[in-house]
Backbone as JSON Lines, residues from 0, in Angstrom:
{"i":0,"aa":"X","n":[-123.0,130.15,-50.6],"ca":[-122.18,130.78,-51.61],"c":[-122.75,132.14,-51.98]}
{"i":1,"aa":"X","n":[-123.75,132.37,-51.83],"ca":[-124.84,133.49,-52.16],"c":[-124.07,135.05,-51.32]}
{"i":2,"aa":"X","n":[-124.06,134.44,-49.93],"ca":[-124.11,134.91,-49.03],"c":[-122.53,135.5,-49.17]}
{"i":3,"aa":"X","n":[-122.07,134.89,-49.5],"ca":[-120.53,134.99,-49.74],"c":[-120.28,135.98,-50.43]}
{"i":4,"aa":"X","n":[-120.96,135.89,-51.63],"ca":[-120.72,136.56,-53.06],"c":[-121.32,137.86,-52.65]}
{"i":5,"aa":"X","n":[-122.66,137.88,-52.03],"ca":[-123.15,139.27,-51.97],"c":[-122.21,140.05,-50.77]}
{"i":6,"aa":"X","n":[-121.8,139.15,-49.53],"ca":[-120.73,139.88,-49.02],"c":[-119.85,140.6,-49.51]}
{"i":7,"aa":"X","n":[-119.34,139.58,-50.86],"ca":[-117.97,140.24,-51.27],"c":[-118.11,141.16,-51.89]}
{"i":8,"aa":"X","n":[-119.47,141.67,-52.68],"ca":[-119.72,142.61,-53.21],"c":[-119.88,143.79,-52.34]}
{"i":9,"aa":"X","n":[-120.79,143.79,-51.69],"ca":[-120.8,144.75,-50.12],"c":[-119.43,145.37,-49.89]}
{"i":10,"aa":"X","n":[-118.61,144.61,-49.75],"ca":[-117.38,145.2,-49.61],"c":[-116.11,145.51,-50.41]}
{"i":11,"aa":"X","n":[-116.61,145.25,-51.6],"ca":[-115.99,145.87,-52.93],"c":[-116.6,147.29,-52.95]}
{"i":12,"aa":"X","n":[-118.22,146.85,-52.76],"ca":[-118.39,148.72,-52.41],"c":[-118.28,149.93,-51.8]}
{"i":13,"aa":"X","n":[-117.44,149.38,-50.74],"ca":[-117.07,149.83,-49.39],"c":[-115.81,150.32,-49.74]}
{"i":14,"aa":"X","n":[-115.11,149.93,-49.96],"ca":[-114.09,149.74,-49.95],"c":[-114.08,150.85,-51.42]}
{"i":15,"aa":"X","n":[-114.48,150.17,-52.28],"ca":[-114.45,151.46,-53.89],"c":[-114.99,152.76,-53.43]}
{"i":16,"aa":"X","n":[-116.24,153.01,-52.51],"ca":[-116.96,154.4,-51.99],"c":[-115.87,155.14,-51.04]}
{"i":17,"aa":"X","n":[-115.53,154.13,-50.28],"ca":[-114.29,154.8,-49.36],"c":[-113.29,155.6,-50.04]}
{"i":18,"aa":"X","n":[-112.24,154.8,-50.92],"ca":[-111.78,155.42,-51.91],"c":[-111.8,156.8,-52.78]}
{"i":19,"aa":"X","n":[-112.97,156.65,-52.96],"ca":[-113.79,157.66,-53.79],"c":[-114.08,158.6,-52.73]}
{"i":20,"aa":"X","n":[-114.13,158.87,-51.18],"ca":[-114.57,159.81,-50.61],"c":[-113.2,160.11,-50.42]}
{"i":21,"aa":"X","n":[-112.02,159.48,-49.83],"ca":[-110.97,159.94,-49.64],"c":[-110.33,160.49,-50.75]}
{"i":22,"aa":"X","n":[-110.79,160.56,-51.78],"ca":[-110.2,161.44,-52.65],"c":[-110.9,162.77,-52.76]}
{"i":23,"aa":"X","n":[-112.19,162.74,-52.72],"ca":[-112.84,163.83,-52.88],"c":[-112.68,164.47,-50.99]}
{"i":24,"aa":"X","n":[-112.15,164.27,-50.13],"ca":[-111.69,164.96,-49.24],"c":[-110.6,165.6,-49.37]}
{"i":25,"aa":"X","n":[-109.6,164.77,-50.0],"ca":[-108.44,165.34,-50.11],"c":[-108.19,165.97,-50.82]}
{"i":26,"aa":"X","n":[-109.35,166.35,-52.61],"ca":[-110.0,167.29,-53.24],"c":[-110.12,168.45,-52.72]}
{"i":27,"aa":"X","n":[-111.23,168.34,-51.39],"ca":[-111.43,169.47,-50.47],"c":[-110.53,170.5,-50.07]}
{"i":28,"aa":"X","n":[-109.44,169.68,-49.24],"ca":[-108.5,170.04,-48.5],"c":[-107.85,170.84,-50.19]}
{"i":29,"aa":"X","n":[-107.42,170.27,-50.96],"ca":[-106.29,170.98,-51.76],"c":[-107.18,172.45,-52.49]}
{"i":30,"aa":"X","n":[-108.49,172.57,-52.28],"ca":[-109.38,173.32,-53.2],"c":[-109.29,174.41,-51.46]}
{"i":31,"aa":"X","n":[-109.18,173.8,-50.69],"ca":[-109.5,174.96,-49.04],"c":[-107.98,175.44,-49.19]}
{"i":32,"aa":"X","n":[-106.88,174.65,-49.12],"ca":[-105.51,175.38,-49.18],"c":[-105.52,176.36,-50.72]}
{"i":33,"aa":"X","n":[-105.65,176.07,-51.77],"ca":[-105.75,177.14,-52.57],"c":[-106.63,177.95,-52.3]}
{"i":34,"aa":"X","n":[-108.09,178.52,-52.08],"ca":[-108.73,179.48,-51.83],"c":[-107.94,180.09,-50.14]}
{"i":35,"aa":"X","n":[-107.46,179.38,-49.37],"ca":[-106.97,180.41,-48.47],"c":[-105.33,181.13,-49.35]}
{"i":36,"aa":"X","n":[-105.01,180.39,-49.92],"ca":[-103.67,181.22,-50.63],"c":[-104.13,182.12,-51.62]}
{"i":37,"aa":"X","n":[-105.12,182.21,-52.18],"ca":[-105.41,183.49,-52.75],"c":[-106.05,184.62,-51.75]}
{"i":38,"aa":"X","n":[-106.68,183.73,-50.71],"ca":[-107.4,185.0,-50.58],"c":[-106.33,185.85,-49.18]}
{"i":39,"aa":"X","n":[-105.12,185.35,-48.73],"ca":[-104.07,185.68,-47.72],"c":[-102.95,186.16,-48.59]}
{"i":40,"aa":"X","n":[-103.26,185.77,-50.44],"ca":[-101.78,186.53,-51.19],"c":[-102.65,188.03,-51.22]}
{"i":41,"aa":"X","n":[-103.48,188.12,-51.71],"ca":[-104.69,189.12,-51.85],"c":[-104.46,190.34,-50.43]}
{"i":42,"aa":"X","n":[-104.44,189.99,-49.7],"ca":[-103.88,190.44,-48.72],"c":[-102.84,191.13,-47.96]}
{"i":43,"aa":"X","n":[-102.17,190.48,-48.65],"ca":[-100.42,190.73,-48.56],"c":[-100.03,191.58,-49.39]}
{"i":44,"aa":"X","n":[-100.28,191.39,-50.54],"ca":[-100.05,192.62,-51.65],"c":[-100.76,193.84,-51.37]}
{"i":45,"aa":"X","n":[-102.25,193.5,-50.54],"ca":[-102.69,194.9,-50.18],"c":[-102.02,196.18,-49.14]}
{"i":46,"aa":"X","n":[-101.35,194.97,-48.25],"ca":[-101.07,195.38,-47.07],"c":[-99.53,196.12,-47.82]}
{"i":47,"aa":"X","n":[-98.68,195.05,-48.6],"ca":[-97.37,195.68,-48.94],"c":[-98.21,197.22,-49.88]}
{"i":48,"aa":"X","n":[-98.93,197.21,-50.92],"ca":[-99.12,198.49,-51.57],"c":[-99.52,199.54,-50.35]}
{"i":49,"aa":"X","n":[-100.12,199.1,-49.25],"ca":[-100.53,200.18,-48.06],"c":[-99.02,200.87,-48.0]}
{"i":50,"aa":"X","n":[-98.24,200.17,-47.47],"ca":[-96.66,199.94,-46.67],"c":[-95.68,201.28,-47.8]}
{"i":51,"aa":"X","n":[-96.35,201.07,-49.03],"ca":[-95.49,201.67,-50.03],"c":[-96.12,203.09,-50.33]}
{"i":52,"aa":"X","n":[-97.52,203.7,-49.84],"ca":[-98.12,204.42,-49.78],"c":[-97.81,205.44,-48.23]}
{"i":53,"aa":"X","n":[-97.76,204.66,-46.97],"ca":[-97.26,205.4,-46.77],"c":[-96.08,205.18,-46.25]}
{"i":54,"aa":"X","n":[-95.4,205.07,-46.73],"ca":[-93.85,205.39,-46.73],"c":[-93.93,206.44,-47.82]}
{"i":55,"aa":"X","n":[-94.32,206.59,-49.05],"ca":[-94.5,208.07,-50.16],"c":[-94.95,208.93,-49.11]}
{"i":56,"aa":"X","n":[-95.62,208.85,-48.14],"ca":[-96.48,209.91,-47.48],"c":[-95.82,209.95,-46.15]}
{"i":57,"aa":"X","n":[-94.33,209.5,-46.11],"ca":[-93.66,209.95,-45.08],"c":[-93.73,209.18,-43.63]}
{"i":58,"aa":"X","n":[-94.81,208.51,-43.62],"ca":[-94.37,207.76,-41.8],"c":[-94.16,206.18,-42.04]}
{"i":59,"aa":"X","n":[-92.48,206.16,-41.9],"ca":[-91.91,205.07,-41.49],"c":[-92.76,204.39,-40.91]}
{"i":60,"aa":"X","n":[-93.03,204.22,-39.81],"ca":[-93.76,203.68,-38.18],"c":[-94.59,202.77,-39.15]}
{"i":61,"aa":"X","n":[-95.99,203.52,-39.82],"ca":[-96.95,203.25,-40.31],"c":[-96.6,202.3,-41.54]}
{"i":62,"aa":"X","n":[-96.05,202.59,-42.39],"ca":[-95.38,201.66,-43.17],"c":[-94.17,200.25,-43.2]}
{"i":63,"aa":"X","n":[-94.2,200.18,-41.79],"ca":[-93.2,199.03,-41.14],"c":[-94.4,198.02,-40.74]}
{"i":64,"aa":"X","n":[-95.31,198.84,-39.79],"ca":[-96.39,197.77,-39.53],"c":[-97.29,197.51,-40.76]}
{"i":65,"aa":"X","n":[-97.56,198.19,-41.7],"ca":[-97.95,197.68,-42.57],"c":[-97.22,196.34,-43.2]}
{"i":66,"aa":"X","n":[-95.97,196.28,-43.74],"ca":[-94.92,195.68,-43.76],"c":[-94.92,194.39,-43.52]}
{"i":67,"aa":"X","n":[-95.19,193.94,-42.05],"ca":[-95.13,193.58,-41.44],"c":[-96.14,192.75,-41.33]}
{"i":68,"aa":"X","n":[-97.88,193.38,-41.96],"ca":[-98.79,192.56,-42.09],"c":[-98.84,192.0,-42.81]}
{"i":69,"aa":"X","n":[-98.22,192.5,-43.99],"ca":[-98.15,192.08,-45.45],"c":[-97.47,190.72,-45.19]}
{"i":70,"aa":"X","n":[-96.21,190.51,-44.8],"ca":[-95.19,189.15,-44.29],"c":[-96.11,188.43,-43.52]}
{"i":71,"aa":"X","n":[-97.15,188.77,-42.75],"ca":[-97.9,187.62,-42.0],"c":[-98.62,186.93,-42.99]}
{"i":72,"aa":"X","n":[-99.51,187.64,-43.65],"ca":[-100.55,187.1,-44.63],"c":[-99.43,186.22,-45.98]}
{"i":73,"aa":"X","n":[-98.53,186.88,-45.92],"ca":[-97.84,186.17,-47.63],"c":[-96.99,185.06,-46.72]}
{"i":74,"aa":"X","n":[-96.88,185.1,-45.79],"ca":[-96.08,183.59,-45.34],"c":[-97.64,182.36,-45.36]}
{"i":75,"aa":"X","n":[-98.48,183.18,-44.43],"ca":[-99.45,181.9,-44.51],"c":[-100.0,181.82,-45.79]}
{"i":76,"aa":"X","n":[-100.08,182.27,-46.82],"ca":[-100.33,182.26,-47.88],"c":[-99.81,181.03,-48.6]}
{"i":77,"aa":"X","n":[-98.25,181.13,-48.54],"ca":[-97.22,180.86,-49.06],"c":[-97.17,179.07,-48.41]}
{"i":78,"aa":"X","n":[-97.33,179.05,-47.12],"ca":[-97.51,177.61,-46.28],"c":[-99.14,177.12,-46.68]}
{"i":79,"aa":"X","n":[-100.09,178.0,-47.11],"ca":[-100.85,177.26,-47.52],"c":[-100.76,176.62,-49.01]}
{"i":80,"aa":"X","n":[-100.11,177.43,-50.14],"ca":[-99.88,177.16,-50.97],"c":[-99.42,175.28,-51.29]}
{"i":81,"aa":"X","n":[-97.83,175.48,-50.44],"ca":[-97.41,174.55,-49.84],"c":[-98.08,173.3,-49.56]}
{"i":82,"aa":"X","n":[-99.15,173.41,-48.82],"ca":[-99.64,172.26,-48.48],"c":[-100.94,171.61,-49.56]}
{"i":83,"aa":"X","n":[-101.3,172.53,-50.38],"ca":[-101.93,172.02,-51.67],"c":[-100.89,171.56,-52.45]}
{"i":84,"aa":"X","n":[-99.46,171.81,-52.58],"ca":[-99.02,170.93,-53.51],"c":[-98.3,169.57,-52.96]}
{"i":85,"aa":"X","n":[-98.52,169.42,-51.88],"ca":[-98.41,167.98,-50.88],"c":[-98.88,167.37,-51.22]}
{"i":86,"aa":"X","n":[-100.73,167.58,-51.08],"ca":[-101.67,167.36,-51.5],"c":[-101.84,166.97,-52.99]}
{"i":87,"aa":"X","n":[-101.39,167.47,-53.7],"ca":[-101.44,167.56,-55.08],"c":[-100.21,166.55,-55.35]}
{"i":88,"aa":"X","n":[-99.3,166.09,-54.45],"ca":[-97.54,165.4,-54.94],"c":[-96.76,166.53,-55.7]}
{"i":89,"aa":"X","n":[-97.06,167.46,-55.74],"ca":[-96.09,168.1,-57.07],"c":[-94.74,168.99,-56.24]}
{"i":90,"aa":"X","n":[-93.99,167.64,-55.63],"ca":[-92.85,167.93,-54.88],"c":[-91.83,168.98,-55.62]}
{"i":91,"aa":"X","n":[-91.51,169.31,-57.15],"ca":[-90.84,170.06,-58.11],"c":[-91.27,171.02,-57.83]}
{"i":92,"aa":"X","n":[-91.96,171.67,-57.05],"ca":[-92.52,173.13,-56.94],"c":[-92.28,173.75,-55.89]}
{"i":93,"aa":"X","n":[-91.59,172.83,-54.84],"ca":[-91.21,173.14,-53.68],"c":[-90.5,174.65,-52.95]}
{"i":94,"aa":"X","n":[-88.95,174.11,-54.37],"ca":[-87.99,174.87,-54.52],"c":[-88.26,176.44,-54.45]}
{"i":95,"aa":"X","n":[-89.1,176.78,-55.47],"ca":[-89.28,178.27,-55.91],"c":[-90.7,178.71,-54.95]}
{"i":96,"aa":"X","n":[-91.51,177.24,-54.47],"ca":[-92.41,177.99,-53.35],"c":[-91.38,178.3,-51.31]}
{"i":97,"aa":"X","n":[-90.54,178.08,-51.67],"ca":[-89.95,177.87,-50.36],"c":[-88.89,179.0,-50.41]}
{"i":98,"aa":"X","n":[-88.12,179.51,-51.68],"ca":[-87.93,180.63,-51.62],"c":[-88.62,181.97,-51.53]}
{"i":99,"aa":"X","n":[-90.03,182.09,-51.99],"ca":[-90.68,182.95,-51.82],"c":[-91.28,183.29,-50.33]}
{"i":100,"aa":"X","n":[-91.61,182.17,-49.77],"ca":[-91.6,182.04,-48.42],"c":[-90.75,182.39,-47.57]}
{"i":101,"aa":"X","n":[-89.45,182.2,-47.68],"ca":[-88.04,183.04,-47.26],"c":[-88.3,184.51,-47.3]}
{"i":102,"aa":"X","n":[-89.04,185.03,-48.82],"ca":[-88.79,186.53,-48.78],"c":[-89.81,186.87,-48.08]}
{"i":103,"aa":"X","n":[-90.8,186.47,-48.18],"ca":[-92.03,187.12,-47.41],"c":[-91.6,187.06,-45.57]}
{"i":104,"aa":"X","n":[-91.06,186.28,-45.49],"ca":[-90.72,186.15,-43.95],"c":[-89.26,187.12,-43.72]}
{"i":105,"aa":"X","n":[-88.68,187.49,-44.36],"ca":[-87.96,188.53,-44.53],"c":[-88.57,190.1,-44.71]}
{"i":106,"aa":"X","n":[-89.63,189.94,-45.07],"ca":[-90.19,191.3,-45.01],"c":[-90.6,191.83,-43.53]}
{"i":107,"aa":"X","n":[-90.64,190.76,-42.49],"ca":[-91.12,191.02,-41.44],"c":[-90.01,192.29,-40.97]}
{"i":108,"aa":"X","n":[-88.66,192.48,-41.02],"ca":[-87.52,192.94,-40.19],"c":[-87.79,194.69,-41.37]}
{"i":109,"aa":"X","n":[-88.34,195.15,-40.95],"ca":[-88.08,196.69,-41.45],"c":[-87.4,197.32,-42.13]}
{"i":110,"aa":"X","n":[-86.39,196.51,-41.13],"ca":[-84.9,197.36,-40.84],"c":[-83.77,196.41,-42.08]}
{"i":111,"aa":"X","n":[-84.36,195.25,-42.22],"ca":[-83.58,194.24,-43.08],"c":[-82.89,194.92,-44.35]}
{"i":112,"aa":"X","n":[-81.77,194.56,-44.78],"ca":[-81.87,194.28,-46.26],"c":[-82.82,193.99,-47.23]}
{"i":113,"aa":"X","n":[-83.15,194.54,-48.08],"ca":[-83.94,194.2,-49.16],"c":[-85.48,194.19,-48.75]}
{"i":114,"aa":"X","n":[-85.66,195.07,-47.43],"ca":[-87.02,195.53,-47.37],"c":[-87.19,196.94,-47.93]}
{"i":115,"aa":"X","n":[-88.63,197.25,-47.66],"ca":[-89.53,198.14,-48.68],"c":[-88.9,199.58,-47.81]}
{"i":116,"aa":"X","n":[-88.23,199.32,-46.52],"ca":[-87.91,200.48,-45.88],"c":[-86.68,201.38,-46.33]}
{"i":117,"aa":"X","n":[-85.73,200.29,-46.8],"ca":[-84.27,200.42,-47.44],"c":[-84.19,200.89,-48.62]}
């Protein structure tokens, strides 16, 4: 019975530590998707204020590819965001993160509507 009991304990602890690491992984993961979404929005805004600088200073060209970097970094930004609130369950946030994601991936086209070129 000893043997039993200390088993069952053994694996109450196993089982409770497991627990407890899979949360603090999945801690991880939602603390790694937010520090890459700041530090890829950080980015994006730099790249769009480049884009808007020079376009004031006259070369299209230069300000499209800027543009353009800006939409790379704010989409993965935006998909990392995303996947911290998976992580997190907070499915209600989806909406207004999935539109923003739309625009940033819309910034890619230059030539688009409602880009920084127009």
């Amino acid at each position: 019975m000893r043997h039993f009991l200390a088993g069952l304990v053994l694996l109450l602890l196993l089982v409770v530590h497991s627990e407890s690491a899979f949360a603090d992984g999945a801690q991880e993961e939602f603390t790694n998707h937010m520090l890459e979404w700041r530090e890829k929005s950080e980015l994006a805004q730099d790249n769009l204020r480049g884009a808007e600088e020079e376009l004031k200073a006259g070369s299209k060209y230069k300000a499209c590819i800027k543009q353009r970097i800006a939409s790379k970094y704010g989409v993965e930004a935006f998909q990392a965001l995303i996947k911290a609130q998976q992580i997190n369950d907070s499915e209600n946030e989806f909406d207004n993160l999935e539109e923003n994601l739309a625009k940033w991936n819309d910034l890619r086209d230059c030539n688009a509507d409602g880009s920084l070129l127009n």
